[in-house]
C-alpha positions as a LaTeX table, in Angstrom:
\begin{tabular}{lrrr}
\hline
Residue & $x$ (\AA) & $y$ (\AA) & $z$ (\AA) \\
\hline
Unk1 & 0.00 & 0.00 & 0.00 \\
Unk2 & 2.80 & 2.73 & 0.66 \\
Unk3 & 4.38 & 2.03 & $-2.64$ \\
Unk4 & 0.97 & 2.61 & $-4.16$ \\
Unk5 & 0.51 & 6.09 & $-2.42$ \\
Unk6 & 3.68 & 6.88 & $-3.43$ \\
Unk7 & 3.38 & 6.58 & $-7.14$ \\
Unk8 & 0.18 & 8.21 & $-6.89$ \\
Unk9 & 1.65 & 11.30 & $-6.28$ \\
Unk10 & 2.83 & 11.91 & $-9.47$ \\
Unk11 & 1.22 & 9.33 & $-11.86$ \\
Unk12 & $-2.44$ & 8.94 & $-13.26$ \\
Unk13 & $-4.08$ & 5.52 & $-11.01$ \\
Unk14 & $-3.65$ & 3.28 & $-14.02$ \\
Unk15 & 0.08 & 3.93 & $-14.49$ \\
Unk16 & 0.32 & 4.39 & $-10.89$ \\
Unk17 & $-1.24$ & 0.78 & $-10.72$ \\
Unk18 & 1.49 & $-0.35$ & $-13.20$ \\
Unk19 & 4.41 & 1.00 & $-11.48$ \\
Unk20 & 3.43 & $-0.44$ & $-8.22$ \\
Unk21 & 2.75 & $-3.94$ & $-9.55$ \\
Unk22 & 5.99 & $-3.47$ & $-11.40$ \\
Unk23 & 8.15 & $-2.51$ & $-8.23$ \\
Unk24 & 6.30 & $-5.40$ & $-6.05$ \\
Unk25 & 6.77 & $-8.14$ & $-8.91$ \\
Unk26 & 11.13 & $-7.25$ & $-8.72$ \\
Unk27 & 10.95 & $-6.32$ & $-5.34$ \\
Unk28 & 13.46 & $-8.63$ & $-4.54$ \\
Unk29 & 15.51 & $-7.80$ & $-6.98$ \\
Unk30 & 15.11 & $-4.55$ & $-6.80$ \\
Unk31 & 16.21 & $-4.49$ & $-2.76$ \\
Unk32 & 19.26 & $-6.34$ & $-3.45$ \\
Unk33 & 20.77 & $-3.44$ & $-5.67$ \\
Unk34 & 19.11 & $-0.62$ & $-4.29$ \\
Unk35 & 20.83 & $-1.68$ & $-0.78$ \\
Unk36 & 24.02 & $-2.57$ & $-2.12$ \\
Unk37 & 24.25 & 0.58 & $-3.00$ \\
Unk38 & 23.37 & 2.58 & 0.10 \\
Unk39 & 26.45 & 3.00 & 2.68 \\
Unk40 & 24.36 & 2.57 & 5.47 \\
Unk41 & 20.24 & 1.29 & 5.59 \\
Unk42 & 17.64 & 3.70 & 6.02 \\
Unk43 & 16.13 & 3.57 & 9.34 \\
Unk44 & 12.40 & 2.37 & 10.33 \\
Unk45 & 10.93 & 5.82 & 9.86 \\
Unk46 & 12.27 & 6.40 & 6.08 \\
Unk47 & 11.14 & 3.27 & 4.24 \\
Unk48 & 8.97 & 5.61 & 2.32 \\
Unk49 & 12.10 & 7.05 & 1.11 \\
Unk50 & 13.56 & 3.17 & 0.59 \\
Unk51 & 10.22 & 2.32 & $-1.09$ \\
Unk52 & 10.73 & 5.29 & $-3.08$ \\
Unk53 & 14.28 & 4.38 & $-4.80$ \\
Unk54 & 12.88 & 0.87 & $-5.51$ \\
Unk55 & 10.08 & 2.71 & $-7.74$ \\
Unk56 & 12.92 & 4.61 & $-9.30$ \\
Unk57 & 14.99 & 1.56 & $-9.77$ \\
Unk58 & 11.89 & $-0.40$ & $-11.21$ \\
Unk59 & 11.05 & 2.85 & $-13.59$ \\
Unk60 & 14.43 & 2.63 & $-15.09$ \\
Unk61 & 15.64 & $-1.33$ & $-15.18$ \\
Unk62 & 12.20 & $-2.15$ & $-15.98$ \\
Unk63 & 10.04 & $-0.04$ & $-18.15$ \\
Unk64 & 10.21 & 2.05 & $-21.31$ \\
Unk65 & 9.74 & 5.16 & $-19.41$ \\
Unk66 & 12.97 & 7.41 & $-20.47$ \\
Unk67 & 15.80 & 6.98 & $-17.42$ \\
Unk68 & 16.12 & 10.96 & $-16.72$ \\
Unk69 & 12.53 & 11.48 & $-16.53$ \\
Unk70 & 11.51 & 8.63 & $-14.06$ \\
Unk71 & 14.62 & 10.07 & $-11.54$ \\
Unk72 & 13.31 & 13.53 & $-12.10$ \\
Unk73 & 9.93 & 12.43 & $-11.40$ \\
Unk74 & 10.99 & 9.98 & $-8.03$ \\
Unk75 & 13.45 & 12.47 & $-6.92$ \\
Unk76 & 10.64 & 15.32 & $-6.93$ \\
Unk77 & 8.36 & 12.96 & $-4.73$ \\
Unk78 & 10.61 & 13.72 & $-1.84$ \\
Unk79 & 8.57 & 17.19 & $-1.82$ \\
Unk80 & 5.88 & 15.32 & $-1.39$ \\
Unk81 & 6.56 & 13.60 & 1.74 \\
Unk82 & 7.99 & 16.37 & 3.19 \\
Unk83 & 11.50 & 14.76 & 3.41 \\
Unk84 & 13.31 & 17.29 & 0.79 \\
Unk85 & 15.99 & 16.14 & 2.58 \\
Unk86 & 16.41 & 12.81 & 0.72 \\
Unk87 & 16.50 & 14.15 & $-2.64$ \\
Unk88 & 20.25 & 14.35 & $-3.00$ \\
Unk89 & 20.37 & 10.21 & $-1.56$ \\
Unk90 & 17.61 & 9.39 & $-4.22$ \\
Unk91 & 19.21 & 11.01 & $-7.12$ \\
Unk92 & 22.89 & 9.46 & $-6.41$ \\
Unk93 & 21.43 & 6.07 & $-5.74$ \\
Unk94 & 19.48 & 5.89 & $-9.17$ \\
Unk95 & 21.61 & 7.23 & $-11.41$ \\
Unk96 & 24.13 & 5.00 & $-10.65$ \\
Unk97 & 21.48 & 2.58 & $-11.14$ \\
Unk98 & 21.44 & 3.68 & $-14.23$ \\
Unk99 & 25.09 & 3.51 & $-14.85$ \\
Unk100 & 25.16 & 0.02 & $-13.89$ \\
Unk101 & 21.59 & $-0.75$ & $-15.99$ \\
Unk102 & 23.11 & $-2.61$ & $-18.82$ \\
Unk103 & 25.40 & $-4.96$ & $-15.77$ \\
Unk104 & 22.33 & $-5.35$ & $-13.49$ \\
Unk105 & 19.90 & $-6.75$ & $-16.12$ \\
Unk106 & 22.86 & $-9.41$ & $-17.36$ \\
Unk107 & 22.97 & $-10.60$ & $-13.50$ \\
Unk108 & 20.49 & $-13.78$ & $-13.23$ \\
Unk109 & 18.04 & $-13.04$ & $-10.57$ \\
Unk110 & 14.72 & $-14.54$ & $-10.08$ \\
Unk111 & 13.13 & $-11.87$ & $-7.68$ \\
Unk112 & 11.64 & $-14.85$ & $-5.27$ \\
Unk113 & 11.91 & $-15.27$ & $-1.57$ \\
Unk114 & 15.58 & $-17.29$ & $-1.02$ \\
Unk115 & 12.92 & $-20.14$ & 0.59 \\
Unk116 & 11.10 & $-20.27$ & $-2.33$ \\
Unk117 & 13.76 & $-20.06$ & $-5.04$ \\
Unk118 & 15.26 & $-23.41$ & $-3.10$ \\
Unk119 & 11.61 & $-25.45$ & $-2.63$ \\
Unk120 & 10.99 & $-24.29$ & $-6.54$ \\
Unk121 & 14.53 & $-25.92$ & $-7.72$ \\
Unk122 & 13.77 & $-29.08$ & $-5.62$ \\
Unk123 & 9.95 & $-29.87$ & $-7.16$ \\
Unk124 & 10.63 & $-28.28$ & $-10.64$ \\
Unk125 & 14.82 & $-28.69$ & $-11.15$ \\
Unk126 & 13.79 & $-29.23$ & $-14.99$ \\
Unk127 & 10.96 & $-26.16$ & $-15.16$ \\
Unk128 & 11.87 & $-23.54$ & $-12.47$ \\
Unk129 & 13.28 & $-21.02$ & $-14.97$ \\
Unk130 & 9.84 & $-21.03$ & $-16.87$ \\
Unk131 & 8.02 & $-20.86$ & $-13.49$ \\
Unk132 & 10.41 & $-17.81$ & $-12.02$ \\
Unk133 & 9.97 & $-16.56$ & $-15.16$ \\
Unk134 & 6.09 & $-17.12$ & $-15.62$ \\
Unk135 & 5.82 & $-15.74$ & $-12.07$ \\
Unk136 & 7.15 & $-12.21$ & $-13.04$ \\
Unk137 & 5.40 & $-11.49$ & $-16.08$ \\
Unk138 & 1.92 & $-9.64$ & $-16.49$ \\
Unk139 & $-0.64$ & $-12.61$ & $-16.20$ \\
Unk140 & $-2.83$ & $-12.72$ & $-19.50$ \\
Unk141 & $-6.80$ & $-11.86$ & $-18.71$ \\
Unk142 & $-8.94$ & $-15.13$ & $-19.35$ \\
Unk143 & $-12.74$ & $-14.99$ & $-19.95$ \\
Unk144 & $-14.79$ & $-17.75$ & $-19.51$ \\
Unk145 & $-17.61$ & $-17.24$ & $-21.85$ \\
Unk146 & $-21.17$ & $-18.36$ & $-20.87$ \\
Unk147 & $-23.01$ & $-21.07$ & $-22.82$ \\
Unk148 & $-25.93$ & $-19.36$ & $-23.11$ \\
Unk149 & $-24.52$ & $-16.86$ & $-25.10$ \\
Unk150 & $-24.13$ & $-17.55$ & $-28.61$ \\
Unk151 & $-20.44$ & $-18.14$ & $-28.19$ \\
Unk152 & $-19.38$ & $-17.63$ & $-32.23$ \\
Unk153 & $-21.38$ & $-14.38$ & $-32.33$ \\
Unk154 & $-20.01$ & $-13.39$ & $-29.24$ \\
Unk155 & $-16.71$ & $-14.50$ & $-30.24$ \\
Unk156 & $-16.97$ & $-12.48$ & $-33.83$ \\
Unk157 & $-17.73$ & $-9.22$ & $-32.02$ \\
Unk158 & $-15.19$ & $-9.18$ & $-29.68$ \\
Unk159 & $-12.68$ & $-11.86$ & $-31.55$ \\
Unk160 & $-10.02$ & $-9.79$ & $-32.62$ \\
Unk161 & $-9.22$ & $-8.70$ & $-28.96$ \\
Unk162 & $-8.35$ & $-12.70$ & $-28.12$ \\
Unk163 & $-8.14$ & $-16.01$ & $-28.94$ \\
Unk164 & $-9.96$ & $-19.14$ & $-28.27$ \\
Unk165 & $-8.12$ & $-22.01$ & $-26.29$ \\
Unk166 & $-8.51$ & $-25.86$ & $-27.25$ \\
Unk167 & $-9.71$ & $-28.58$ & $-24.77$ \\
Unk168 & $-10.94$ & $-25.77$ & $-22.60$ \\
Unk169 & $-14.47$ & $-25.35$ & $-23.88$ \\
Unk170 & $-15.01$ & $-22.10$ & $-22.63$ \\
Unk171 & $-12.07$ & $-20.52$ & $-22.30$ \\
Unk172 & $-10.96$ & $-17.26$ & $-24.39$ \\
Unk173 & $-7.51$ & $-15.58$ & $-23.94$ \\
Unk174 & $-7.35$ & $-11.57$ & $-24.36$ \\
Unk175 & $-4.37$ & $-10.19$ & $-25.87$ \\
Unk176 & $-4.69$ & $-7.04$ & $-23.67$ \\
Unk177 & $-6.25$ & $-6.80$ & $-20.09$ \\
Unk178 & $-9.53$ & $-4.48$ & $-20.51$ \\
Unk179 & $-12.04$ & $-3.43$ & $-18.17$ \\
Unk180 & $-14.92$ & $-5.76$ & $-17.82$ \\
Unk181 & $-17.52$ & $-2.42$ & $-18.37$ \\
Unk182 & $-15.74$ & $-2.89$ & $-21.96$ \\
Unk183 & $-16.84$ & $-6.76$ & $-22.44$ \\
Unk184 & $-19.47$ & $-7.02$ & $-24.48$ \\
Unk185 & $-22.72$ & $-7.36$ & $-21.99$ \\
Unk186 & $-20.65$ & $-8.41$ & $-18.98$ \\
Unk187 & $-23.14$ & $-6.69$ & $-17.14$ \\
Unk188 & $-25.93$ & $-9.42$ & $-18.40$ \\
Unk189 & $-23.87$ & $-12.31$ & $-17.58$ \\
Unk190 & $-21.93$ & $-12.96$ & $-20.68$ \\
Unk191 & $-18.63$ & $-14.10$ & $-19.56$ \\
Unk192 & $-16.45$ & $-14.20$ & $-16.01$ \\
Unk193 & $-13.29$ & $-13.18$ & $-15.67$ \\
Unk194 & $-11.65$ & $-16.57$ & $-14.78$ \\
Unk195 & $-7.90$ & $-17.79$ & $-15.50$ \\
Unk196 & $-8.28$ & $-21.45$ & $-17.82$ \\
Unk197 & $-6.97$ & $-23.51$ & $-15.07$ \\
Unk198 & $-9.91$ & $-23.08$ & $-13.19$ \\
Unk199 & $-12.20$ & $-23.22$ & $-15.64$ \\
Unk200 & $-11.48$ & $-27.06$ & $-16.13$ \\
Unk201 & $-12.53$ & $-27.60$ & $-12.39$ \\
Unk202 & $-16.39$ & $-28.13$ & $-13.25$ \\
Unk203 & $-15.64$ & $-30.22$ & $-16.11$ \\
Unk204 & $-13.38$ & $-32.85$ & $-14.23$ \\
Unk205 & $-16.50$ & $-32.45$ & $-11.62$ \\
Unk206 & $-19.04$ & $-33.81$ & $-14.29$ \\
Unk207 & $-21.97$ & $-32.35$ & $-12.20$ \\
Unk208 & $-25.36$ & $-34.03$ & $-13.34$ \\
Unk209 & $-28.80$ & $-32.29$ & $-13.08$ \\
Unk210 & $-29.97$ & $-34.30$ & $-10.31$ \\
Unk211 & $-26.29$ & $-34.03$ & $-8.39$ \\
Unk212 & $-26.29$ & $-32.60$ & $-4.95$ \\
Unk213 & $-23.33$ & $-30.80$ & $-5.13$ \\
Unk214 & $-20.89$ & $-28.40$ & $-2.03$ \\
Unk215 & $-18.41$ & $-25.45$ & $-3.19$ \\
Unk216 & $-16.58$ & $-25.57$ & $-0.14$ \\
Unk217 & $-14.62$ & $-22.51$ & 0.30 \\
Unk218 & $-16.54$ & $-21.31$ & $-2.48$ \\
Unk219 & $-15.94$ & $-16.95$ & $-2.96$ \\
Unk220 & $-15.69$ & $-15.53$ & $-5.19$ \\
Unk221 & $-17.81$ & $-17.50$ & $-6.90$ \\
Unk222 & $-16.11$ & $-18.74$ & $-10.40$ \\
Unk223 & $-16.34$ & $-22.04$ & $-10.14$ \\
Unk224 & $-20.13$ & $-21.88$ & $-8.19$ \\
Unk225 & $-21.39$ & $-20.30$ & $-11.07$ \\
Unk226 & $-19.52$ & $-22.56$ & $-13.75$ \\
Unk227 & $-21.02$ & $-25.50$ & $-12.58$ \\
Unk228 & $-23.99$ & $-24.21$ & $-12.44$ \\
Unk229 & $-23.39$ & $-23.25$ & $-16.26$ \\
Unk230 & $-23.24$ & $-27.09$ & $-17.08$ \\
Unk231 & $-25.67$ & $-28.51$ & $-14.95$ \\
Unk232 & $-28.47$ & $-25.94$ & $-14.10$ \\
Unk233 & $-31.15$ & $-28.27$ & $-12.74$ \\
Unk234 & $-28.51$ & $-29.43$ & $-9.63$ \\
Unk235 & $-28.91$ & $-28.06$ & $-6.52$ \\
Unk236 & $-25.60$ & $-26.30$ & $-5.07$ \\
Unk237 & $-24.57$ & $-25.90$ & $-1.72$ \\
Unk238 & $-22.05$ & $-22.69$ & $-1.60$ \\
Unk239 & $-20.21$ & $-22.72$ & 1.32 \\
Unk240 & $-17.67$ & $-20.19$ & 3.21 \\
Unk241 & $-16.82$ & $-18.95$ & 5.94 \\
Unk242 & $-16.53$ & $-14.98$ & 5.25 \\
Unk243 & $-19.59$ & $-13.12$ & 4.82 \\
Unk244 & $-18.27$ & $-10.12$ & 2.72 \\
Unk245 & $-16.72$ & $-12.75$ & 0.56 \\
Unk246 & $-20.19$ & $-14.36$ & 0.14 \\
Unk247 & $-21.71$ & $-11.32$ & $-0.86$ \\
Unk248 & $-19.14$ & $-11.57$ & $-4.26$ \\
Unk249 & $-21.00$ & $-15.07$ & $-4.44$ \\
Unk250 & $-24.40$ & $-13.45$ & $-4.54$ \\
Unk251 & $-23.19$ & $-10.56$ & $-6.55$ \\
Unk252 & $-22.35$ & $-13.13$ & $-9.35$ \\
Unk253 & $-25.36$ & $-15.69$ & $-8.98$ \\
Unk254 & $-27.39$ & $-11.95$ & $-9.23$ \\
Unk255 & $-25.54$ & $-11.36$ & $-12.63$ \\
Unk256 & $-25.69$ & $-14.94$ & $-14.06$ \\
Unk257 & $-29.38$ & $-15.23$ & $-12.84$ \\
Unk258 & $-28.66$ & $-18.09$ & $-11.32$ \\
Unk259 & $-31.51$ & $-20.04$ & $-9.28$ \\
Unk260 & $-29.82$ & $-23.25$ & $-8.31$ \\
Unk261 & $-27.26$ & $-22.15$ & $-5.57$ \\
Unk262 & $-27.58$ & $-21.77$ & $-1.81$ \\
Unk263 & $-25.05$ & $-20.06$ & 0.00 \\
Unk264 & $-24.25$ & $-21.07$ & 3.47 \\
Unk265 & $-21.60$ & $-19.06$ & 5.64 \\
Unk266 & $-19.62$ & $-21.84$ & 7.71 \\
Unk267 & $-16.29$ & $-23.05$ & 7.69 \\
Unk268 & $-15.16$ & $-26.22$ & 5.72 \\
Unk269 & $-13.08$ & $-27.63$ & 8.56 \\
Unk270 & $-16.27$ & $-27.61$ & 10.67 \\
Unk271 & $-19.70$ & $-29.73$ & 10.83 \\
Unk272 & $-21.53$ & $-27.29$ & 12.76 \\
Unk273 & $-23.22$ & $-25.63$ & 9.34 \\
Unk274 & $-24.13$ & $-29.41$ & 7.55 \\
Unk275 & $-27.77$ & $-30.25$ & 7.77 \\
Unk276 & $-26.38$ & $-34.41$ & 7.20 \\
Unk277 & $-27.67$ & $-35.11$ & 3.59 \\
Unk278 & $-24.82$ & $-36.26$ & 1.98 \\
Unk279 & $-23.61$ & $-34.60$ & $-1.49$ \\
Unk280 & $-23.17$ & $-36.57$ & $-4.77$ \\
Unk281 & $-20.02$ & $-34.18$ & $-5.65$ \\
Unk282 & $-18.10$ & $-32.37$ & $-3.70$ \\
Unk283 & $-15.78$ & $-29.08$ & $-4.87$ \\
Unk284 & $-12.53$ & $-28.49$ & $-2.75$ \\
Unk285 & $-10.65$ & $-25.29$ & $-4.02$ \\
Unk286 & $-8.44$ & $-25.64$ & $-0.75$ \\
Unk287 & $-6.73$ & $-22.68$ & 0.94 \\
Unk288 & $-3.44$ & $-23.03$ & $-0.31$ \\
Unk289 & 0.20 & $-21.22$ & $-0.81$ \\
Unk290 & $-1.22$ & $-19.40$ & $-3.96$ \\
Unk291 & 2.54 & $-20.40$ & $-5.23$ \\
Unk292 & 0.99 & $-20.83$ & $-8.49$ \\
Unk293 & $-1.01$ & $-17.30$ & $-9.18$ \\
Unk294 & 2.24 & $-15.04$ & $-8.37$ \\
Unk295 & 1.82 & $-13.31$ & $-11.14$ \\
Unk296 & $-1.38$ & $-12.52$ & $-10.50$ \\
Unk297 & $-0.49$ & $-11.60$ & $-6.86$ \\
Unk298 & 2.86 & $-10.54$ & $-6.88$ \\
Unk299 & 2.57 & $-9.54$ & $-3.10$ \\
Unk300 & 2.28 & $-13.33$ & $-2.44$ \\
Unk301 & 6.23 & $-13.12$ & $-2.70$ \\
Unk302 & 6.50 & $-10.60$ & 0.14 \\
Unk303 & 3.59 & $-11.92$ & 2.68 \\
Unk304 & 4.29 & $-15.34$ & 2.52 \\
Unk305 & 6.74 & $-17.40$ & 4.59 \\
Unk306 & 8.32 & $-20.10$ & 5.16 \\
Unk307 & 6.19 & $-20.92$ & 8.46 \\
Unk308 & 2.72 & $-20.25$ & 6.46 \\
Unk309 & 2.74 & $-23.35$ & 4.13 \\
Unk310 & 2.44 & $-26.08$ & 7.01 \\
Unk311 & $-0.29$ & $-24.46$ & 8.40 \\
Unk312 & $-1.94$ & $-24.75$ & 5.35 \\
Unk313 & $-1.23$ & $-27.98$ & 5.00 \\
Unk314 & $-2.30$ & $-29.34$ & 8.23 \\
Unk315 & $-5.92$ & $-26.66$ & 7.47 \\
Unk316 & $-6.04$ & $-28.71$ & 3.70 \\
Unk317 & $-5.73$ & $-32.01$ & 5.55 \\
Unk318 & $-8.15$ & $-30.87$ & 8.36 \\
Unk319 & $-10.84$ & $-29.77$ & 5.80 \\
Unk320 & $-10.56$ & $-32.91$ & 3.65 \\
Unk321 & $-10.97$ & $-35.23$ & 6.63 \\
Unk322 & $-13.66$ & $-33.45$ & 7.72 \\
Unk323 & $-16.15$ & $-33.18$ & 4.33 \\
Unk324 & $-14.99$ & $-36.58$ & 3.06 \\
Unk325 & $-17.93$ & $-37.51$ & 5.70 \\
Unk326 & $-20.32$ & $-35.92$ & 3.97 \\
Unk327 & $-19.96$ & $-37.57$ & 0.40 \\
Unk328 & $-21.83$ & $-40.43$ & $-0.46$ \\
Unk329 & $-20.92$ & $-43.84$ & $-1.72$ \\
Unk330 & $-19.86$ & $-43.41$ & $-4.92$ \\
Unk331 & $-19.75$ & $-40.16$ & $-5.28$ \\
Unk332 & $-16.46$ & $-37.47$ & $-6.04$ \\
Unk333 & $-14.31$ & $-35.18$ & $-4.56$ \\
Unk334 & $-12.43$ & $-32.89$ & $-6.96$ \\
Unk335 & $-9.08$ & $-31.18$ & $-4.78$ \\
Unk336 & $-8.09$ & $-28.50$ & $-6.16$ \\
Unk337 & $-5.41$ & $-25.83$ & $-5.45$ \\
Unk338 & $-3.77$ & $-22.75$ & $-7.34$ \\
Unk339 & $-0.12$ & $-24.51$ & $-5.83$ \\
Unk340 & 2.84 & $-25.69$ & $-7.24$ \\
Unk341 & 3.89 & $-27.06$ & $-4.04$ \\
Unk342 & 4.09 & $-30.85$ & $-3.72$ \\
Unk343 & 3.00 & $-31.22$ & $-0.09$ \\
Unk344 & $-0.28$ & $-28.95$ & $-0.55$ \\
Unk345 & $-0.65$ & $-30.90$ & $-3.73$ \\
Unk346 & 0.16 & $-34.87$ & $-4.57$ \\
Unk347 & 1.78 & $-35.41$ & $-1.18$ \\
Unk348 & $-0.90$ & $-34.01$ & 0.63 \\
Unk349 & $-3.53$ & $-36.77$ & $-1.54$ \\
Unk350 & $-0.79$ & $-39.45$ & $-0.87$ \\
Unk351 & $-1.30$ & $-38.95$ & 2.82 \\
Unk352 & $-4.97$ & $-38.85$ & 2.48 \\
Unk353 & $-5.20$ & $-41.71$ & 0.21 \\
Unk354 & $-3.01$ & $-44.18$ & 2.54 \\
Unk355 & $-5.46$ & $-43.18$ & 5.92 \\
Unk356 & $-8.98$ & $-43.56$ & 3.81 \\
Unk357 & $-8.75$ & $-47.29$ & 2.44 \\
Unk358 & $-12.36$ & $-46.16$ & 1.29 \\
Unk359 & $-10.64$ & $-43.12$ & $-0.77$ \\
Unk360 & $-10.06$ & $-44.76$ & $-4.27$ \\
Unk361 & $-8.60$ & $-41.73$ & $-6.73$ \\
Unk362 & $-9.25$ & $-41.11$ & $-11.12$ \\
Unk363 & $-7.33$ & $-40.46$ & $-13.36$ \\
Unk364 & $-7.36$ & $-36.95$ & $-15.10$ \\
Unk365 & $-7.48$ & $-37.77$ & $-18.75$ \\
Unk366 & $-6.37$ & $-34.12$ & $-19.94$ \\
Unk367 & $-3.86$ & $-33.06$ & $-22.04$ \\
Unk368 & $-3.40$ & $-30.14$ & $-19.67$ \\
Unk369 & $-0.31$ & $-29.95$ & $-17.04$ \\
Unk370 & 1.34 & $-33.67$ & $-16.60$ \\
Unk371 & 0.81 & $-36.35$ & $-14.28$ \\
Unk372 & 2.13 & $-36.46$ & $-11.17$ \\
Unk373 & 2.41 & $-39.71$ & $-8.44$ \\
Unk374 & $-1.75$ & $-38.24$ & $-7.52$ \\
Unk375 & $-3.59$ & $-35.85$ & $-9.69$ \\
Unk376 & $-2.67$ & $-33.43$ & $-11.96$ \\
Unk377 & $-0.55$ & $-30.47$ & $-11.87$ \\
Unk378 & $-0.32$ & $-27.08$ & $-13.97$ \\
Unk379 & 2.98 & $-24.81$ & $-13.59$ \\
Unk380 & 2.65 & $-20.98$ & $-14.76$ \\
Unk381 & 2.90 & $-20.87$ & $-18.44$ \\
Unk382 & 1.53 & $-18.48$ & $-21.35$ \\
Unk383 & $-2.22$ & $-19.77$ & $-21.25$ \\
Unk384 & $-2.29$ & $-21.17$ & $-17.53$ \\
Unk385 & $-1.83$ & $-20.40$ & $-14.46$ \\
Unk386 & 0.24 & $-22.86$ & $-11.87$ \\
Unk387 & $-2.83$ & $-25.15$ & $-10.39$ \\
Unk388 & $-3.30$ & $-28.67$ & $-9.47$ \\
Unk389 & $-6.45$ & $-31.14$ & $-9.36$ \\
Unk390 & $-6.97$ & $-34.38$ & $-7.90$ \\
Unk391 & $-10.05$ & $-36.65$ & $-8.46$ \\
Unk392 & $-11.28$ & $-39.14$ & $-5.77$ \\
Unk393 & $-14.04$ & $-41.24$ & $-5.42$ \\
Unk394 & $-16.11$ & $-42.87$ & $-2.53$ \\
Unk395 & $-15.58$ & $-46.18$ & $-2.84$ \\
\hline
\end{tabular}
């Protein structure tokens, strides 16, 4: 948030936006030289300042924006924040970032969390470039395009803005983010704004019309609303635990017109919100590391640690255990995550699969990610996010 205000001074909010997305995506990066080349670190109450020479820094290693402008431009925020003081630090520091430019941007860094950079080279040590890669680049916007919408007319309106993906029935790929008041008819429920990966999560579902089916930990709704896309006559249970979260739920059922879905405020690990009637299918979009939607959220790379992932491992495990109850006989469980971490992922189904002898899992027949020793898993690439799916039936 303070790199935001900061840019705001001088930018308009979209290329404000930008630049602080920018700066937070290379943050690490960008920390490493900017303190290597202060003699001594700023203290506690001029981080502002600190924040500000990473914006700098970004402005010039990473954007098109001429060099001399952007350090005229950072420099002259020191005005604003009433520490005038600063502008002489500011100005030495980036221009002999800018000295060094051509140097700095041969240097292989990856702009990750040291923790992260080491469990990525240990799960991917064929595929981490793409993923560091993947992870700091601008994430492509992804429509999923309703089927009630005559999807070639649709598609020849607005068809020169994207493309069309195959295997993903839905699925269309812009070649420029735009704001949704520029879809055409978002506002009548033409499309959502969903990424493809989790767009495949209602097809390897397969809800039926007479399914009783539970989104548990269901906001914002995406995946709610696509299954009730492909089977409208099924009742849905939409389950979580926040209320303001919820109300995204209902604010997309509203827009869809959807008439199928229940929402119900509980939490998955819990019992206390389940009336008994067991569910034909049950949706699992766990809480997870979000390792695999960096580039969505490049923040993810500054507010997670190290500490964080076995807590969400021991919540997936806790939540699993507990709504495996209430799934009947024959029925499925899809797992999902937006991880690229193998103990939220296949290890975590491993350990599940070895403690419920009645837990029998199926195959994903997809080409989409590759097989892994349980489920299926997605790294960041060009038309997909990082995600992961595992299919298991009652048995």
């Amino acid at each position: 948030m303070e790199k935001k205000s900061l840019s705001a001074f001088a930018f308009p909010c979209a290329h404000s936006q930008a630049l602080t997305f920018g700066t937070i995506r290379f943050y690490h990066q960008l920390n490493d030289i900017t303190v290597g080349l202060l003699k001594h670190p700023l203290p506690k109450e001029n981080l502002d300042i600190h924040c500000l020479i990473l914006l700098g820094a970004y402005q010039i290693l990473h954007t098109k924006t001429p060099s001399h402008a952007s350090i005229f431009e950072t420099v002259k925020l020191t005005e604003k924040l009433q520490k005038s003081w600063a502008k002489g630090l500011v100005n030495a520091v980036l221009r002999q970032v800018l000295r060094e430019k051509n140097n700095l941007l041969k240097q292989n860094h990856y702009s990750h969390p040291s923790w992260l950079v080491k469990k990525i080279k240990q799960y991917y040590p064929s595929d981490f470039e793409q993923i560091f890669t993947q992870n700091n680049t601008q994430a492509p916007m992804t429509l999923r395009i309703h089927p009630d919408f005559n999807q070639q007319n649709w598609i020849d309106n607005f068809g020169k803005k994207g493309r069309r993906l195959e295997n993903i029935p839905q699925a269309f790929v812009l070649n420029q983010p735009v704001k949704v008041d520029e879809i055409a008819d978002f506002s009548q429920g033409s499309c959502f704004v969903q990424d493809a990966s989790p767009q495949l999560g209602g097809h390897f579902l397969e809800p039926k019309n007479d399914d009783l089916i539970l989104d548990a930990c269901a906001a914002p709704g995406g995946k709610t609303t696509h299954i009730s896309e492909l089977a409208p006559n099924s009742k849905i249970i939409a389950l979580d635990k926040n209320s303001e979260r919820l109300a995204k739920v209902q604010a997309n059922i509203d827009r869809f017109k959807i008439q199928n879905v229940e929402l119900l405020q509980g939490s998955a690990e819990h019992s206390d919100w389940w009336d008994g009637q067991l569910f034909d299918k049950i949706l699992l979009d766990a809480p997870c590391s979000a390792s695999g939607v960096i580039r969505r959220h490049p923040d993810i790379k500054l507010l997670r640690k190290p500490k964080d992932i076995s807590v969400l491992v021991a919540l997936q495990k806790q939540i699993l255990d507990n709504i495996w109850q209430m799934l009947k006989p024959g029925g499925t469980l899809l797992y999902a995550t937006c991880s690229i971490l193998k103990n939220e992922n296949e290890l975590q189904i491993a350990d599940f699969l070895r403690q419920n002898p009645n837990a029998k899992e199926q195959k994903i027949a997809l080409d989409w990610g590759f097989p892994v020793s349980h489920g299926r898993q997605q790294i960041p690439c060009a038309e997909f996010d990082g995600f992961y799916y595992a299919k298991l039936v009652k048995i």
